[in-house]
C-alpha positions as YAML, in Angstrom:
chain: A
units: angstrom
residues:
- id: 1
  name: UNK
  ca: [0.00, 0.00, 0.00]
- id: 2
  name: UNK
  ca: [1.55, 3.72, -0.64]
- id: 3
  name: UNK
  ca: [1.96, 6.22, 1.54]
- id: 4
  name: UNK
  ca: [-0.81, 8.06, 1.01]
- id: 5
  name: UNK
  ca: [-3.14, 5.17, 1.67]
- id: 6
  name: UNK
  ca: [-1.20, 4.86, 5.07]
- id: 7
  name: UNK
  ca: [-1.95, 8.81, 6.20]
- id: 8
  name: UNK
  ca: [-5.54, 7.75, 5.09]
- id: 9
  name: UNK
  ca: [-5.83, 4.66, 7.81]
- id: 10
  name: UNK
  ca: [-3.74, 6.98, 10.11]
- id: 11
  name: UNK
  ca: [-6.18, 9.54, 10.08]
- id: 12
  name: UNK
  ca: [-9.17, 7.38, 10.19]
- id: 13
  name: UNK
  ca: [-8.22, 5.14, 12.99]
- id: 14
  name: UNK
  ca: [-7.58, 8.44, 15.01]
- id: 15
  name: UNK
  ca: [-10.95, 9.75, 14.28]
- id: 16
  name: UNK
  ca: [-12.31, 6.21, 15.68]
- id: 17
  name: UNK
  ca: [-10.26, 6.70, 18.56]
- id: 18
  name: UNK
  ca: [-10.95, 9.91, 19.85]
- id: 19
  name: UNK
  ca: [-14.89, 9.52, 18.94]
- id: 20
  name: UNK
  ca: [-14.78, 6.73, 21.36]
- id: 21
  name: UNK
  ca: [-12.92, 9.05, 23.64]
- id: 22
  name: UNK
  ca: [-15.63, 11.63, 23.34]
- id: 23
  name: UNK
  ca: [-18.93, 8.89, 24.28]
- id: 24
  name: UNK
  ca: [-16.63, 8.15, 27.36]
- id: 25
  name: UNK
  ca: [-16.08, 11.66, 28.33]
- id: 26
  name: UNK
  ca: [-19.65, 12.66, 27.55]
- id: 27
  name: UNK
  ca: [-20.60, 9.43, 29.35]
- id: 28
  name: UNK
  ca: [-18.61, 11.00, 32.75]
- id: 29
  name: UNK
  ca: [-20.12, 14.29, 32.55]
- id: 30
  name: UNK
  ca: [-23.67, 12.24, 32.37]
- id: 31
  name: UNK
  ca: [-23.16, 10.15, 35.47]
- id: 32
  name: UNK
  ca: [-21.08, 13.49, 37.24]
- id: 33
  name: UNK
  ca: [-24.02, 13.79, 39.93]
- id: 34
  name: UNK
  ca: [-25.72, 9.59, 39.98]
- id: 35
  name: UNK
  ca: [-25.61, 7.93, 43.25]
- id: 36
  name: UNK
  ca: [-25.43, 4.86, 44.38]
- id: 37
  name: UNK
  ca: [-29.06, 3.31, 44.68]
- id: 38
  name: UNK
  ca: [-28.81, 2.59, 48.30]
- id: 39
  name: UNK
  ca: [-27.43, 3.37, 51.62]
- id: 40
  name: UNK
  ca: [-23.73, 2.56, 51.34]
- id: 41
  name: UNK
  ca: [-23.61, 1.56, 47.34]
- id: 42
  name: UNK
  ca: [-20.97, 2.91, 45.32]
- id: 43
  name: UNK
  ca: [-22.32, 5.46, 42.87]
- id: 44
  name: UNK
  ca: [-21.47, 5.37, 39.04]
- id: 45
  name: UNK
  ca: [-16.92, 5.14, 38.91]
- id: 46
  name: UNK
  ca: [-15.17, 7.64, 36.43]
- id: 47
  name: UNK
  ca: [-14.44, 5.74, 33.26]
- id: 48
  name: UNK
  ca: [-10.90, 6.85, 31.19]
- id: 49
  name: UNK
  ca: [-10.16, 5.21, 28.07]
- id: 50
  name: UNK
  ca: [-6.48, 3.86, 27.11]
- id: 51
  name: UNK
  ca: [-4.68, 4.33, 23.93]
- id: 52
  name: UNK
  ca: [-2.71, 1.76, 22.27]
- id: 53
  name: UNK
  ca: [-0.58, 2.63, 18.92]
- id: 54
  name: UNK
  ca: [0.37, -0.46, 16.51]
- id: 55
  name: UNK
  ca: [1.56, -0.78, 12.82]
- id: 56
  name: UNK
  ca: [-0.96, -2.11, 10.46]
- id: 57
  name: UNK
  ca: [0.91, -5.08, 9.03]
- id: 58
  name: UNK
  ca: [-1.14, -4.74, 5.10]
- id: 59
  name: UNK
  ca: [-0.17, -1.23, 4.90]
- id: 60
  name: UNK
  ca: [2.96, -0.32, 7.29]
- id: 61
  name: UNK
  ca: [0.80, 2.75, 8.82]
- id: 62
  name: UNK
  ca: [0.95, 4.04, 12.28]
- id: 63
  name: UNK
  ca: [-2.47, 3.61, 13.94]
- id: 64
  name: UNK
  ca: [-4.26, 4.19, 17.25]
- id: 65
  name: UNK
  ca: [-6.76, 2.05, 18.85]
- id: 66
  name: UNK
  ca: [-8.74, 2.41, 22.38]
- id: 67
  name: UNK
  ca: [-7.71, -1.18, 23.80]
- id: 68
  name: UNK
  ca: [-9.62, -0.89, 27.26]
- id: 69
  name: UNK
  ca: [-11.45, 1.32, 29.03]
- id: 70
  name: UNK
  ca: [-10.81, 1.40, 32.43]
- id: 71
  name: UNK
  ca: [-12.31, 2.69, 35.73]
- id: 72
  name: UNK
  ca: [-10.51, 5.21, 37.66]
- id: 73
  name: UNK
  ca: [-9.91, 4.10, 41.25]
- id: 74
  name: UNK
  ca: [-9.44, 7.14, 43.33]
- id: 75
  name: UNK
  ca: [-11.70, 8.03, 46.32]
- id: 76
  name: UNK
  ca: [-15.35, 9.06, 46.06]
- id: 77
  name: UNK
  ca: [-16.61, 11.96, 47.20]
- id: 78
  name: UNK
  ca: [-18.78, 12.17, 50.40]
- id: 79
  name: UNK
  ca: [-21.54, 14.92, 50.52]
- id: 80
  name: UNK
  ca: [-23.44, 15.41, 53.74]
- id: 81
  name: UNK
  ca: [-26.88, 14.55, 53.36]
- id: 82
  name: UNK
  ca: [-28.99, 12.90, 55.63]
- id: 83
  name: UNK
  ca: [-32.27, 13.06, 54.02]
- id: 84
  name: UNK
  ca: [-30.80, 11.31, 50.70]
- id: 85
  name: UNK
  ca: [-32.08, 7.31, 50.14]
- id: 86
  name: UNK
  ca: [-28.54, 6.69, 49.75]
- id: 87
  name: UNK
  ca: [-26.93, 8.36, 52.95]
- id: 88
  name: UNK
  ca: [-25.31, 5.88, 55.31]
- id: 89
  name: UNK
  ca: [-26.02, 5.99, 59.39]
- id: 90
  name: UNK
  ca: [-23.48, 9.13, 59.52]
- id: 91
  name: UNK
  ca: [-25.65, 11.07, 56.52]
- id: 92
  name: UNK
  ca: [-23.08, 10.65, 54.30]
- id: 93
  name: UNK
  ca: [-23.60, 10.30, 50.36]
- id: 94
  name: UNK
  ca: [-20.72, 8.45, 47.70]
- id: 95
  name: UNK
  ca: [-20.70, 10.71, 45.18]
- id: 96
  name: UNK
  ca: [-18.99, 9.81, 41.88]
- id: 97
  name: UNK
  ca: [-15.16, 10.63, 41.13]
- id: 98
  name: UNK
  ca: [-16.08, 12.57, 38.37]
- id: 99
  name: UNK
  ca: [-14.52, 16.40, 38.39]
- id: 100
  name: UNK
  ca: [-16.72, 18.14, 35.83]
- id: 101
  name: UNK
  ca: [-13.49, 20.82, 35.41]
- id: 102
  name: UNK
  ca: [-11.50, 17.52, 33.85]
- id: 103
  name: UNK
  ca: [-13.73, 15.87, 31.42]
- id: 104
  name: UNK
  ca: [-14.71, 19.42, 29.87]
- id: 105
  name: UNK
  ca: [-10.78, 19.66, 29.49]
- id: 106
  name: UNK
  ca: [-10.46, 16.22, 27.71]
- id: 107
  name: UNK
  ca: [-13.37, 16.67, 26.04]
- id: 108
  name: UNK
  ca: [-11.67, 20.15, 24.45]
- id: 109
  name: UNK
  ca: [-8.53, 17.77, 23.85]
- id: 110
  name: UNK
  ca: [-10.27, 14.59, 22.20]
- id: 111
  name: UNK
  ca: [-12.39, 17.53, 20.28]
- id: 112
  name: UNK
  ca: [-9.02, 19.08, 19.37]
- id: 113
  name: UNK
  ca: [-7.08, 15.65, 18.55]
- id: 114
  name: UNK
  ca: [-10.51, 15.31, 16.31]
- id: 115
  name: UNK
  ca: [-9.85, 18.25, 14.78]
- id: 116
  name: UNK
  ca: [-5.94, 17.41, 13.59]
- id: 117
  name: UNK
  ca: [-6.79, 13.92, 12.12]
- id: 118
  name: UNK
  ca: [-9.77, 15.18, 10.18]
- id: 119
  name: UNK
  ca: [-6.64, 17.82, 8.94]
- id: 120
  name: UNK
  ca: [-4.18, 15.07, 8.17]
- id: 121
  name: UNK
  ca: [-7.18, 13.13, 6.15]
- id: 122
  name: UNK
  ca: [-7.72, 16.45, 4.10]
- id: 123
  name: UNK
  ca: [-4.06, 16.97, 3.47]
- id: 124
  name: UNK
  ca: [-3.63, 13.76, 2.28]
- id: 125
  name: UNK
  ca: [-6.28, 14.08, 0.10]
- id: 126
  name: UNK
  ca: [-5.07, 16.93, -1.09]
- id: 127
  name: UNK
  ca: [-2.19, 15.16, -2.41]
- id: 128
  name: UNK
  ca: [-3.77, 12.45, -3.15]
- id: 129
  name: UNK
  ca: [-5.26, 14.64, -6.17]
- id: 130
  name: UNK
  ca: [-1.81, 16.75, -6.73]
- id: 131
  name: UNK
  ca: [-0.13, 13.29, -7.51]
- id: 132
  name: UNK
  ca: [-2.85, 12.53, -10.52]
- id: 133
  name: UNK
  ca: [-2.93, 16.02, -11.65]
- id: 134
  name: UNK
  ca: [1.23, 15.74, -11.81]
- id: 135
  name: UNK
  ca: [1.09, 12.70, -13.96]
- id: 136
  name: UNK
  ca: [-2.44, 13.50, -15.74]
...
């Protein structure tokens, strides 16, 4: 396969990647203020997804998959509220590790990220149809 082929499956595995990225990120900011469903239950657990790069054996080009998604393991938050179905015997409510302030920053990098691959898949167009005009 040529080289522009490869910046073609470069770009387009990106745009997978980081529209994957995006539903988890959007699926964060969803869940940012769910509890758990009863006294003591662990509400919904931030999700973050993990990036794996690997050479496409057909056409030697550099891609990027999302091989797992995994859940982030720090600390809930505890909000003081007795009256809450979920509140243990202290009035305490789990609320999820989610900080609002992060996912709208990933979301402007995955967004961003987006934005470059859609670029590369233009430009390689782009040369894509300088190449036939050059030999037309």
């Amino acid at each position: 396969m040529d080289n522009l082929s490869a910046i073609g499956k470069t770009a387009a595995s990106a745009l997978r990647a980081q529209s994957e990225r995006l539903r988890i990120v959007a699926e964060n900011m969803a869940n940012a203020e769910s509890t758990g469903d009863t006294a003591g239950a662990d509400p919904y657990r931030r999700k973050i997804p993990v990036f794996e790069s690997m050479i496409d054996d057909a056409s030697g080009a550099n891609t990027v998959t999302i091989s797992e998604v995994i859940e982030d393991q720090s600390d809930f938050q505890l909000k003081y509220d007795p009256s809450h179905p979920a509140a243990d015997a202290e009035g305490y409510v789990k609320t999820p590790n989610v900080s609002p302030l992060v996912e709208l920053a990933n979301m402007r990098e995955a967004s961003r990220s987006y934005e470059a691959a859609l670029n590369l898949l233009d430009s390689g167009r782009r040369m894509r149809s300088q190449l036939i005009e050059l030999l037309g």
